[in-house]
C-alpha positions as a Markdown table, in Angstrom:
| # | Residue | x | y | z |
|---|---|---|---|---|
| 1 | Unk | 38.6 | 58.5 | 28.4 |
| 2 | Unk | 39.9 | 58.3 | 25.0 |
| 3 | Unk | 40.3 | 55.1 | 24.7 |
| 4 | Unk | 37.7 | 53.8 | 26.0 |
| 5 | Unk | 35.4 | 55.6 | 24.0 |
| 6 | Unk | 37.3 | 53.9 | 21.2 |
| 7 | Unk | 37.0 | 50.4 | 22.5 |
| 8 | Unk | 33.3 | 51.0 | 22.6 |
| 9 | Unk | 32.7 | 52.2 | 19.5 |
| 10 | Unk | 34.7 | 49.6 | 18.1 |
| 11 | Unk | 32.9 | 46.8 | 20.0 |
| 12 | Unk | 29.5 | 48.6 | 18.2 |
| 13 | Unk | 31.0 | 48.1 | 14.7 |
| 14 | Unk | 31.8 | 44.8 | 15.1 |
| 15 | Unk | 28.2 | 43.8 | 16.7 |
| 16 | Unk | 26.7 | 45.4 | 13.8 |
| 17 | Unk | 28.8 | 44.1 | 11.3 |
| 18 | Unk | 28.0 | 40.9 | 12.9 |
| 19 | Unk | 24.4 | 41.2 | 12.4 |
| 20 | Unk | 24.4 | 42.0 | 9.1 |
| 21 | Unk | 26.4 | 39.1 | 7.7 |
| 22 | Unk | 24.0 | 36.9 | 9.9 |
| 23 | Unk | 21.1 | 38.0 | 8.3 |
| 24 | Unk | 22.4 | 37.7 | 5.1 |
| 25 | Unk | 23.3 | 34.3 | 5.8 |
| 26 | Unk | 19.8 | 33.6 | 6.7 |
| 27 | Unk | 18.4 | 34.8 | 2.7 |
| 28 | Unk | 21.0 | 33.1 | 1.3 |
| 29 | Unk | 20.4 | 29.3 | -0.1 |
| 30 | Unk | 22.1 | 26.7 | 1.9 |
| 31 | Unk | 24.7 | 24.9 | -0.6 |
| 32 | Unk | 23.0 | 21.5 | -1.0 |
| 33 | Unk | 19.1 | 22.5 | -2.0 |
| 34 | Unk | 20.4 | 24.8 | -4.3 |
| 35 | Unk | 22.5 | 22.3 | -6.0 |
| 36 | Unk | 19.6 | 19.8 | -6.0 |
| 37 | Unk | 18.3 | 19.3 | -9.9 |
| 38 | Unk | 15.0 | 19.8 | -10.8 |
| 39 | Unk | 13.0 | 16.1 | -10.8 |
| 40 | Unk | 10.2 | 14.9 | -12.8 |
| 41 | Unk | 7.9 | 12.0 | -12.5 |
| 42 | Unk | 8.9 | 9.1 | -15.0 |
| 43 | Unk | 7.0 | 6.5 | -16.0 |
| 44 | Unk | 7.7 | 2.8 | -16.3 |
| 45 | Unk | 11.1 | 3.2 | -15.4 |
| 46 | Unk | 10.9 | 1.8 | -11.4 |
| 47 | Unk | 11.4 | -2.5 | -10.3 |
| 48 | Unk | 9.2 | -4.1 | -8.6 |
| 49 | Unk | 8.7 | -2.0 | -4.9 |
| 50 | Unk | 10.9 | 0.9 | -6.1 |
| 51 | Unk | 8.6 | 3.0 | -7.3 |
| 52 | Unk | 8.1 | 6.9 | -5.6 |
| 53 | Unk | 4.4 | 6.8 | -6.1 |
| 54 | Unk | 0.9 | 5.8 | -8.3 |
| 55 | Unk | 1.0 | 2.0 | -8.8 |
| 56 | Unk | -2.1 | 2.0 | -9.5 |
| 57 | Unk | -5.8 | 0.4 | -7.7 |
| 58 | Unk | -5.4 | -1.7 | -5.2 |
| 59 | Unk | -2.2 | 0.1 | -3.9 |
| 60 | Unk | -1.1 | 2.6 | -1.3 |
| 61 | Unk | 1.7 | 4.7 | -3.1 |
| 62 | Unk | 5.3 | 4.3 | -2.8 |
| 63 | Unk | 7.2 | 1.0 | -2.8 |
| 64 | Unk | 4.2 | -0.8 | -4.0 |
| 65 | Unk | 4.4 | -1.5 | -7.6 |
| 66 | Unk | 3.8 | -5.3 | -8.6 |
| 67 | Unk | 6.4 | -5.6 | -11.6 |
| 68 | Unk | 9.6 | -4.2 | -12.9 |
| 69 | Unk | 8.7 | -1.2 | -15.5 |
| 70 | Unk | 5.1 | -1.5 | -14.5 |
| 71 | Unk | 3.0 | 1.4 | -16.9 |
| 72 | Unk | 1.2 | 3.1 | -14.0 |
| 73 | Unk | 3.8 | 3.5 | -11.5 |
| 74 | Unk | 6.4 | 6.7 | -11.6 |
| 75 | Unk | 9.6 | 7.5 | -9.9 |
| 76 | Unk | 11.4 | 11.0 | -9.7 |
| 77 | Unk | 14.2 | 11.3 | -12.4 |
| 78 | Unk | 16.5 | 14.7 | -13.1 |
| 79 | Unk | 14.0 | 16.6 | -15.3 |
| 80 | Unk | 14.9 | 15.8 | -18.7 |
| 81 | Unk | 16.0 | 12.8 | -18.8 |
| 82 | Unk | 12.8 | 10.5 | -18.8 |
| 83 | Unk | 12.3 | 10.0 | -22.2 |
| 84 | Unk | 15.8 | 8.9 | -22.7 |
| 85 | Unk | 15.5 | 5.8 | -20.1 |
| 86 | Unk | 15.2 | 2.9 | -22.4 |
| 87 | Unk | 14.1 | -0.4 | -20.4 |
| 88 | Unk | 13.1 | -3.7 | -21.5 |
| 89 | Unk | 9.6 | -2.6 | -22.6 |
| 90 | Unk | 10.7 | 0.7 | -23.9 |
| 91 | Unk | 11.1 | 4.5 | -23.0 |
| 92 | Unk | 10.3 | 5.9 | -20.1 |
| 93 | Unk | 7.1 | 8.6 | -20.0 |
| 94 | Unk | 5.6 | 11.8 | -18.4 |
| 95 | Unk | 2.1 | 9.7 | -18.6 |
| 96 | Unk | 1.6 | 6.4 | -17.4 |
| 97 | Unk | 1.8 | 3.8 | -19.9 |
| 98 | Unk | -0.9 | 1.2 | -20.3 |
| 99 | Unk | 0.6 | -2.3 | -19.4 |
């Protein structure tokens, strides 16, 4: 009777320690979006078609700015870092630049 009043309360411990490291598991931030940087939007930086979003009237969104560095069209950069891309017609910007 002994032991198997052992073996049970041994299978009980290890269903609740069980439990408990699944649930913290579950609050715990999965690896990759926690490593993910913080973005910002970056003016004048995208080609032609590359761009994440506003491209200005007469356009849908993403993927349909007209030129390279065009003034009114954005894409995501690592936050921080916009106003240190330098291309052809300048620096990048947190507002759209007029062309």
């Amino acid at each position: 009777m002994t032991t198997r009043t052992l073996s049970l309360g041994a299978l009980a411990l290890s269903a609740i320690a069980c439990t408990a490291a699944m649930a913290q598991a579950q609050t715990q931030p999965m690896g990759d979006a926690a490593a993910k940087p913080a973005m910002e939007k970056c003016y004048g930086v995208s080609m032609a078609g590359k761009n994440d979003c506003a491209a200005g009237a007469g356009t849908t969104c993403a993927g349909t700015s007209k030129m390279d560095y065009q003034g009114n069209a954005w894409k995501y950069v690592p936050a921080g870092t916009c106003a240190t891309l330098k291309t052809p017609k300048g620096m990048g910007s947190l507002m759209p630049i007029k062309s």
